[in-house]
C-alpha positions in Angstrom: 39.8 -74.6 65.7 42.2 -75.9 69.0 43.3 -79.0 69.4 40.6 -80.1 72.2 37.8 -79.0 69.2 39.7 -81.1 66.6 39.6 -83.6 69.4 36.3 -84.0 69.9 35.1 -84.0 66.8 37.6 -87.1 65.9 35.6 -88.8 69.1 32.4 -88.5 67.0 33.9 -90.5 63.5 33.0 -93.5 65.6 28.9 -92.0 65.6 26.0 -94.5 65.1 25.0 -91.7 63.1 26.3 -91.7 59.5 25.2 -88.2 58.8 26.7 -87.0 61.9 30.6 -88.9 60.7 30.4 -87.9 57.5 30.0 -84.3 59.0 32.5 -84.8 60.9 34.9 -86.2 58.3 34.0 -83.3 55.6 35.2 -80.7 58.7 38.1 -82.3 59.6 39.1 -82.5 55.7 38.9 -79.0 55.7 41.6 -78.7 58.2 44.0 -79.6 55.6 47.5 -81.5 56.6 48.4 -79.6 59.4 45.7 -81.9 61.7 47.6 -85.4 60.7 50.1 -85.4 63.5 46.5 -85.0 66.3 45.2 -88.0 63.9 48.2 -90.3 64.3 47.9 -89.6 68.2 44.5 -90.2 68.1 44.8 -93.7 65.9 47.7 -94.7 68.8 45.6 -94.1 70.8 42.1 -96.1 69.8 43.0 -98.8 71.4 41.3 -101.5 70.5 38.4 -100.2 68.3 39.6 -101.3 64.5 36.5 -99.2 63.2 37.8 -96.3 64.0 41.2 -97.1 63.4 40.2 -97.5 59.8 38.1 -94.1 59.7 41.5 -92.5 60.7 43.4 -94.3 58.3 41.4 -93.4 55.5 41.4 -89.5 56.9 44.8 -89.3 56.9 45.6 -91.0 53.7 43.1 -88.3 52.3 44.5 -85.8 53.8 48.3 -86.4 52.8 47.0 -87.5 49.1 45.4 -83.9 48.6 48.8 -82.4 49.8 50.5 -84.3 47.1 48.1 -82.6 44.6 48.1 -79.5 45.9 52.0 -79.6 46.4 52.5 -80.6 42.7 50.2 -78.2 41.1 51.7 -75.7 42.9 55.4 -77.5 41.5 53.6 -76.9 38.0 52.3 -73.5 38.2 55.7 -71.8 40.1 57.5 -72.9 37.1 58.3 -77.0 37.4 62.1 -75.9 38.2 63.4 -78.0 40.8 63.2 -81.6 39.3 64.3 -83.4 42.4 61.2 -81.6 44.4 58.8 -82.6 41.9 59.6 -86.4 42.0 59.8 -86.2 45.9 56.3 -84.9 46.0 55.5 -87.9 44.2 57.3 -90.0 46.6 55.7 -89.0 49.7 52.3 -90.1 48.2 53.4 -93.4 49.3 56.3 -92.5 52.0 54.4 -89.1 53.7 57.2 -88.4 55.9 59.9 -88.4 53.6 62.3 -85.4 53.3 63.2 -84.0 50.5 66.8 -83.1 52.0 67.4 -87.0 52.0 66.9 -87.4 48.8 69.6 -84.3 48.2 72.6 -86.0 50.7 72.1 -88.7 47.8 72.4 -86.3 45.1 75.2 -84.5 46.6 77.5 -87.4 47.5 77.5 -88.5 43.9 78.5 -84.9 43.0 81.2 -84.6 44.8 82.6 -87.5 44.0 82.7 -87.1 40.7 83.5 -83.5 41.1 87.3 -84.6 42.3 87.8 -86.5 39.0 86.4 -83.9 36.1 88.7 -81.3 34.7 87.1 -78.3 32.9 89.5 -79.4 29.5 88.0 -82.9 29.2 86.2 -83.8 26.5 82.7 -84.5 26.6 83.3 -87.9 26.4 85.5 -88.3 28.6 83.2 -86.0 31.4 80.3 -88.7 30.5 82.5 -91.7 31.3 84.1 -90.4 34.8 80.6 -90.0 35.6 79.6 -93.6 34.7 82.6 -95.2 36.8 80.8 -93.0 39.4 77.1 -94.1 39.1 77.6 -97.6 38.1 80.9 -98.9 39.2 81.4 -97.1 42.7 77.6 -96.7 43.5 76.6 -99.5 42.1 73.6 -98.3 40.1 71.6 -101.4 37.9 68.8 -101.6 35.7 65.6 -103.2 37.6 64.9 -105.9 34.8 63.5 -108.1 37.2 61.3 -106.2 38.2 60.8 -103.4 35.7 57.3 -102.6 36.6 57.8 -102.2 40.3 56.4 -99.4 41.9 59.8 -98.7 43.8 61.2 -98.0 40.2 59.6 -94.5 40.6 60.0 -93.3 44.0 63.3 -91.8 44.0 64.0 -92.5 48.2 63.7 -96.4 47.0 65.7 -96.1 43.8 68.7 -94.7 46.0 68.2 -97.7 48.6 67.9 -100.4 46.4 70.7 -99.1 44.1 68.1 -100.2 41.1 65.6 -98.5 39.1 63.6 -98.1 35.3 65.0 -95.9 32.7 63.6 -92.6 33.9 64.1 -92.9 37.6 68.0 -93.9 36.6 68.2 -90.9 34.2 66.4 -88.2 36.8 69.0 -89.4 39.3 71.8 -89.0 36.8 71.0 -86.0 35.4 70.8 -84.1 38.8 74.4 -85.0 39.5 75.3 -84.2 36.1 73.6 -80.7 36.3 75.0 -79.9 39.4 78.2 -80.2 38.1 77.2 -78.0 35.5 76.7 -80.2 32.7 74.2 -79.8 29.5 72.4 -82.5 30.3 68.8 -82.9 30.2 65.8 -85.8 29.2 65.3 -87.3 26.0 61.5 -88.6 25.5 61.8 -91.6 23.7 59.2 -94.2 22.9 59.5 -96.8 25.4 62.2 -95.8 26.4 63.8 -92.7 28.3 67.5 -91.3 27.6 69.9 -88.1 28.0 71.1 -85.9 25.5 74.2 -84.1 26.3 73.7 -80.5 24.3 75.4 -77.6 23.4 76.0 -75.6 20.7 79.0 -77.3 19.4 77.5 -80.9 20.0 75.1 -83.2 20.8 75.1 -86.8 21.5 72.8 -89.0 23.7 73.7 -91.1 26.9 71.7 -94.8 27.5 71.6 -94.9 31.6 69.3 -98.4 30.8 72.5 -99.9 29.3 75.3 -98.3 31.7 75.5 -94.8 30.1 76.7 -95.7 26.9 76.8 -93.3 24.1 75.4 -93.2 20.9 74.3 -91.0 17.9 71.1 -88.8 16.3 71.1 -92.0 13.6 71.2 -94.5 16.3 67.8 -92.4 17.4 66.7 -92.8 13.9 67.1 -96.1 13.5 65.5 -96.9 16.3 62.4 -95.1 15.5 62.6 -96.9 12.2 62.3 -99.9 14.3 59.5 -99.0 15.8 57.8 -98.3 12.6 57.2 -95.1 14.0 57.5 -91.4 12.2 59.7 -89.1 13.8 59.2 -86.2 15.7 61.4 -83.1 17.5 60.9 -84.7 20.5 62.7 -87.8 20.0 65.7 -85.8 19.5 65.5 -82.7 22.0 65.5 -82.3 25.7 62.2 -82.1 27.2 60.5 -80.3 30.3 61.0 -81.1 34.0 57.1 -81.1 33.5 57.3 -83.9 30.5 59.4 -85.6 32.9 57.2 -85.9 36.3 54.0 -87.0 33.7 56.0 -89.6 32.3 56.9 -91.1 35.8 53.6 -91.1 37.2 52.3 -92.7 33.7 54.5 -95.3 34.5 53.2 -95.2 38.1 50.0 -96.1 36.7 51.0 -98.7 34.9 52.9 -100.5 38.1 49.6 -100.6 40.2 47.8 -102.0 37.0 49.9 -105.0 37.0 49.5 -105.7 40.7 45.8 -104.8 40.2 45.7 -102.0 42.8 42.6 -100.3 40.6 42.5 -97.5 44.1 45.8 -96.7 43.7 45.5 -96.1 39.6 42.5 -94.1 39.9 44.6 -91.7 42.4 47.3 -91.4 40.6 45.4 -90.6 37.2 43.7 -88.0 39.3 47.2 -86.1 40.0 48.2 -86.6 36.6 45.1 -85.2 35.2 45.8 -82.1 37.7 48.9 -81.4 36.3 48.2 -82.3 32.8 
């Protein structure tokens, strides 16, 4: 279909005729993403006809929230590798024109500069806490306890503006650096809360981004579980997926537009998690 076809038919959302506009919005749905750029030019160009404005709207939020699940099945399915891509698909379910090569300037500034201060015969340790003076002292990453159920807390393009963010988004961001410089560092699912481990055959301890990377024990682990009255399991203690990781954000996405009480938004989200799932 050209663009004057696609053109016309938007003409005809604004039909007395609701058989003929729902028609018309089940063909333009079939279209698929690539027709949102001739929507936007069509909804700058409506004038003055808030009816139609809305149809468009509501099109094109369609259209872009169907790309999300598409794009992160497809995340799933080819292997759930790249973690950064997987939580900027989520991201552009509420910023659509994001791009993902933003979010990587981020990721690569932060490597570099702690690149210039590691040494391959440093301890562990001592690798860990050059990369805390980097993430909390010269970039000024915080805990969002103020805000802990924000919705910015997991989109990653908000997390790096704000300089604040909720255990996992925190973690994600520090664990890409830390894995670019070729670190063994991957995600801990804890309950309520989400840490690092840092693992290799030699060793294994855990890293708290929440409370400014500090680093504890297996029988810290254990007693926290303890305090939870809870029994423990492998996964307290391993790393998990990329996959365990982009649930467990947009679980926590659920739970943000609960509190606000944006029931749209929660059904939407539980549909991409229940696609991926």
């Amino acid at each position: 279909m050209n663009e004057s076809e696609i053109k016309a038919l938007v003409t005809l959302l604004d039909d007395d005729d609701h058989e003929v506009v729902q028609h018309v919005e089940n063909r333009l749905k079939g279209l698929g993403g690539a027709i949102i750029p001739l929507l936007e030019d069509h909804w700058q160009g409506s004038g003055f006809n808030p009816n139609l404005q809305k149809k468009l709207e509501d099109l094109i939020h369609g259209l872009q929230y169907n790309s999300v699940i598409e794009r992160l099945v497809k995340w799933k399915n080819d292997g759930y590798e790249d973690l950064l891509e997987g939580m900027w698909i989520i991201a552009t379910y509420q910023y659509p024109d994001l791009s993902i090569d933003k979010l990587r300037h981020h990721i690569n500034d932060m490597y570099f500069d702690t690149w210039l201060e590691l040494r391959d015969d440093m301890h562990p340790h001592d690798q860990i806490r050059i990369l805390n003076q980097i993430f909390f002292d010269k970039y000024k990453y915080l805990p969002n306890t103020k805000n802990f159920h924000s919705v910015a807390n997991s989109m990653l393009n908000q997390v790096f503006d704000l300089k604040k963010g909720n255990p996992i988004s925190l973690c994600v961001i520090y664990m890409l650096v830390a894995k670019r410089l070729g670190l063994p560092v991957s995600g801990v699912n804890l309950p309520s809360l989400f840490v690092l481990t840092y693992k290799t055959p030699q060793t294994q301890f855990y890293i708290n981004i929440f409370n400014r990377g500090l680093i504890f024990s297996k029988v810290d682990i254990t007693n926290y579980i303890k305090q939870m009255q809870l029994q423990p399991q492998d996964s307290f203690f391993q790393p998990c997926t990329n996959l365990d990781i982009i649930l467990r954000v947009l679980r926590n996405l659920i739970v943000s537009f609960e509190k606000i009480s944006d029931l749209e938004r929660v059904k939407e989200v539980e549909k991409i998690l229940k696609a991926i799932s």
